[in-house]
N, C-alpha and C positions, 0 to 999 in steps of 0.2 A: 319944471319939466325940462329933462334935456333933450335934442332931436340930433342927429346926426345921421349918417349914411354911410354903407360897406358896400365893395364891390367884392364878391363871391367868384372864386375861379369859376366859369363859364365851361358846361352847361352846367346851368343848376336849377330845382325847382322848389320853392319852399314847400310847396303843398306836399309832395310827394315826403322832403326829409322830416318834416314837421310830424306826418301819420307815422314815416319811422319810429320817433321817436314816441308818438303816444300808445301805437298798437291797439290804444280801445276805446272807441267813442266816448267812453266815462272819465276817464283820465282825467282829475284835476290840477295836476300840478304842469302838467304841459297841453297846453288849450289850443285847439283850433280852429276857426269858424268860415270858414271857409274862402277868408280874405286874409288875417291875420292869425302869425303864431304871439302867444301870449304865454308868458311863465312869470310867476315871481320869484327875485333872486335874494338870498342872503348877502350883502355884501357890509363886511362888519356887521354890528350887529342890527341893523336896518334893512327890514325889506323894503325892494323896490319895483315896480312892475314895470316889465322890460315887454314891450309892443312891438313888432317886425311887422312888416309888408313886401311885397316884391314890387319893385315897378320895372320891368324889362330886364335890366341887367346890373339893376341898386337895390339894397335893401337899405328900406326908409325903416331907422327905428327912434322910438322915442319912450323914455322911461321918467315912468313916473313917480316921484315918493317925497320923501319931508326933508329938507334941510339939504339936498343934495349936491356935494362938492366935486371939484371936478375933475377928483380922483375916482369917481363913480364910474363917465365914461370907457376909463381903461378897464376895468375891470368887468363890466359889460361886453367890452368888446372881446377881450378875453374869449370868456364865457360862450359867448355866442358863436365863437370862431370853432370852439370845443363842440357845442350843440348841433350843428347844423351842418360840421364841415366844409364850412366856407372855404378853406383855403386848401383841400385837399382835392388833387391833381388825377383825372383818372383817364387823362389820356391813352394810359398803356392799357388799360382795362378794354378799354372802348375798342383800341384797335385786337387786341386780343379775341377780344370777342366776335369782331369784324370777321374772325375766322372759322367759329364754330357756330352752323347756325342755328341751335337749337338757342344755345346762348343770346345768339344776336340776336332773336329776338323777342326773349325775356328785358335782355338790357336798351335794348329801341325804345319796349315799353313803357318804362319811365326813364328814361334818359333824363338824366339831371337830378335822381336821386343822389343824394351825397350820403357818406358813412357818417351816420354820427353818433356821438359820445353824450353818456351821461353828463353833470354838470361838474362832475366828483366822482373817482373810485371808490369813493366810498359811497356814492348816489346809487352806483351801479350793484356794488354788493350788497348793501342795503335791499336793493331789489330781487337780486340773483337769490338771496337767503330767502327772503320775502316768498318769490314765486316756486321756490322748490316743492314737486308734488302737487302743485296746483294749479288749476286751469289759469290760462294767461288772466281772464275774466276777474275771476277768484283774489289772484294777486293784487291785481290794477286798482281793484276794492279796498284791499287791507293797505294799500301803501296810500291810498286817497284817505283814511282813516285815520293815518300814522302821521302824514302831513298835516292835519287839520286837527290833531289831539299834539303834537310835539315842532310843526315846524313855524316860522314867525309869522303871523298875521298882515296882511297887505289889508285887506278888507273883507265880509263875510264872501265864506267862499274860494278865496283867492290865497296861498298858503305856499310859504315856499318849502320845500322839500328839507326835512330836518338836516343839519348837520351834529358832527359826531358832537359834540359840546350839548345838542339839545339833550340825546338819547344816554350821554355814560353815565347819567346820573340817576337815571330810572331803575326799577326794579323790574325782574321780567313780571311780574304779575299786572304793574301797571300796562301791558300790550296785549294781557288775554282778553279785557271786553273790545278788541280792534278784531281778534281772530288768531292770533298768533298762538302757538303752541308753545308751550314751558324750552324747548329745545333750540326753537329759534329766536325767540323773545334774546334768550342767552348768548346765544351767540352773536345778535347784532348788538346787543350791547355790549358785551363783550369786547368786540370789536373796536365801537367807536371810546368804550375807555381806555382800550389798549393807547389809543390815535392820542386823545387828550392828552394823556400821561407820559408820552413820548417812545414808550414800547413799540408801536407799530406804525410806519411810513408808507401810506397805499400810494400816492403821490411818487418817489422813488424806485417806482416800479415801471416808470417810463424810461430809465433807461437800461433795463435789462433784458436780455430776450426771452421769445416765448419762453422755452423752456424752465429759465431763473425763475420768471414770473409764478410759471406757474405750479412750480414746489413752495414758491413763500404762500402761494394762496392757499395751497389745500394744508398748509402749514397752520391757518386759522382753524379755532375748532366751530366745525356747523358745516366748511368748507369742502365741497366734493369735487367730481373733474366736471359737471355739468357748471357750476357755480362758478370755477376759474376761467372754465372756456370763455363763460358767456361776460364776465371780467373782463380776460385779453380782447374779445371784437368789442362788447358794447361800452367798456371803460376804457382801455388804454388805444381802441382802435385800431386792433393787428387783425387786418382786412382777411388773411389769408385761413382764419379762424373761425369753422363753421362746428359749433357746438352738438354734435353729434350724440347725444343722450339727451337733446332736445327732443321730443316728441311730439312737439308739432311743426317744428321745423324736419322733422321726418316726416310727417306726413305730408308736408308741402311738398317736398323733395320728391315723394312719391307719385303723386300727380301729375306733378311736372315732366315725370321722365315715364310716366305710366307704364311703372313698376308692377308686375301682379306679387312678388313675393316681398314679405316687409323686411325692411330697413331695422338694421340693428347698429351698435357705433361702427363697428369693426365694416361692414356692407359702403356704410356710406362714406368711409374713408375712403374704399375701391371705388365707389361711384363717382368722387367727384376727383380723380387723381387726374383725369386728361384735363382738368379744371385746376389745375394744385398753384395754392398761392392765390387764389381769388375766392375761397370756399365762403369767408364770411359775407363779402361782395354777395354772392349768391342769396345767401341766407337772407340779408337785406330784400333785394330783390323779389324773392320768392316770398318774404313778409308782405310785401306791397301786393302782391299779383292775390293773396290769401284775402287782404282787407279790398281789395277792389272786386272782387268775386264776391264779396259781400254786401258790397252795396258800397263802403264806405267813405272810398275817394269821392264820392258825388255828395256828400253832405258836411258841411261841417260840425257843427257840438254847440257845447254850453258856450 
C-alpha cells in the first residue's frame, strides 16, 4: 500500500466534488460513502484502488493493489488532480459572484465545490455517447454495466472504468445485453479503435479552443453538440461551458431562476449571458443544489 497526502487549492470540499462527479447514488466506478471518495484506476495494465479522505485542508490518500512501484504514486496524483480539481483556482469566480446575488448564493452554498474532470476524454465521451437520450439514472446503469463487463477488475464489485484498448476490440453486439443500442455500441467503439490505432488523439484536444475542440468532436461519428459540450466542461474542463441541450440541466436552470416558460439551447444562452464565461461553473452548481434537494448530500452509497 502507498499512503501519501495532497494539499488542494483552498476552498475545497471533497463531499461536494466527489457527488459531482457521481451524479447518482448507484455509480460504481466513482464511490462515495460519506467519509471517503474511492475509484479504481487503470494505471498500466493494473488496477489499483485509489482511497481519498479530507482531513481540514489535506487530502489523506492511500492506494491499494499488487506489486506496486513507485511510479504509481505519480500517476495517481495526476489522476486525482484531473478528478477532483484540486488545483483549480476559483478565486475570480467567488468574487464574481460576490456581485450577483442570486449567484452568490447558489455558490456560498457549496463553496468548495471544485470543477472536475473525467479520468480520460475519452471516460467522458464514453459517457456523453452512453447517456444520450437517456435519463441521467438510465446512463449511470449502462456505464456501471460496461465497467464491470470491459473494465479491469480490483475486486468483486470494484471496476475501473474501461479504457479504449478494453473496448476496440469488441463488437457492438457484445454491449447490447448491457443496454446499448446498435448505434452507440458503434460509435464508442469506433472511437476507442480510432485512439488504439493512432487515428484519433482526444488528449490533444487540451490544447486547442473551444471552438477547434469542438468541430474535432462532432467530427466523430455518434457525436452531437450535446456530446461535445458536455466533453469541453466535463472532459477537458472549459468552465465557461454550460451544455445547453442538456435537459436536465434545463430544468435545474429553470428552478433556479423560476422560469414559467421553458428553456430551449437558444433561451439559455440569453439566460445565462450577464453570467458569461462561468456557464459550466453554474451547471456544476446547480447539479449539486438538484442532488441535495434530493436527499443526497446527507447520505453516502455502497
Amino acid at each position: 500500500m502507498i499512503c501519501f497526502s495532497l494539499r488542494p487549492r483552498m476552498p475545497f470540499r471533497l463531499d461536494a466534488t466527489a457527488w459531482a462527479l457521481r451524479r447518482r447514488a448507484m455509480n460504481a466506478v466513482d464511490v462515495w460513502n460519506g467519509e471517503t471518495y474511492r475509484r479504481v484506476l487503470a494505471v498500466g495494465d493494473k488496477p489499483v484502488l485509489v482511497a481519498v479522505t479530507q482531513n481540514a485542508m489535506i487530502l489523506d490518500v492511500t492506494v491499494a493493489g499488487k506489486n506496486l512501484s513507485p511510479a504509481v504514486e505519480q500517476v495517481v496524483t495526476v489522476t486525482l488532480k484531473r478528478l477532483l480539481g484540486i488545483d483549480v483556482d476559483l478565486s475570480e469566480f467567488y468574487e464574481f459572484a460576490s456581485r450577483h446575488a442570486r449567484l452568490d448564493q447558489l455558490v456560498e452554498r457549496f463553496r468548495g465545490l471544485k470543477p472536475p474532470r473525467f479520468a480520460s476524454v475519452f471516460e467522458c465521451l464514453a459517457n456523453g455517447i452512453t447517456c444520450q437520450q437517456l435519463s441521467l439514472t438510465v446512463g449511470i446503469i449502462f456505464l456501471n454495466r460496461l465497467s464491470e463487463r470491459c473494465g479491469l477488475k480490483f475486486s468483486p464489485g470494484m471496476y475501473a472504468f474501461p479504457r479504449p484498448e478494453d473496448l476496440a476490440y469488441l463488437q457492438p453486439a457484445d454491449l447490447r445485453p448491457l443496454g446499448y443500442s446498435g448505434n452507440k455500441a458503434r460509435s464508442m467503439i469506433g472511437a476507442a479503435q480510432a485512439i488504439v490505432e493512432g487515428r484519433l488523439d482526444l488528449e490533444e484536444l487540451t490544447q486547442l479552443d473551444n471552438k477547434e475542440c469542438f468541430e474535432r468532436l462532432v467530427a466523430i461519428p455518434g457525436v452531437g453538440r450535446w456530446t461535445a459540450e458536455y466533453v469541453l466542461l466535463r472532459g477537458l474542463g472549459r468552465t465557461s461551458i454550460f451544455p445547453g441541450d442538456d435537459v436536465g440541466a434545463r430544468n435545474n436552470l429553470e428552478r433556479w431562476l423560476r422560469l414559467r416558460r421553458k428553456l430551449d439551447y437558444e433561451r439559455v444562452q440569453q439566460v445565462l449571458k450577464k453570467w458569461k464565461g462561468y456557464g459550466g461553473l453554474i451547471f456544476l452548481h446547480l447539479l449539486l443544489k438538484s442532488l441535495e434537494e434530493a436527499g443526497c448530500l446527507d447520505q453516502g452509497g455502497p
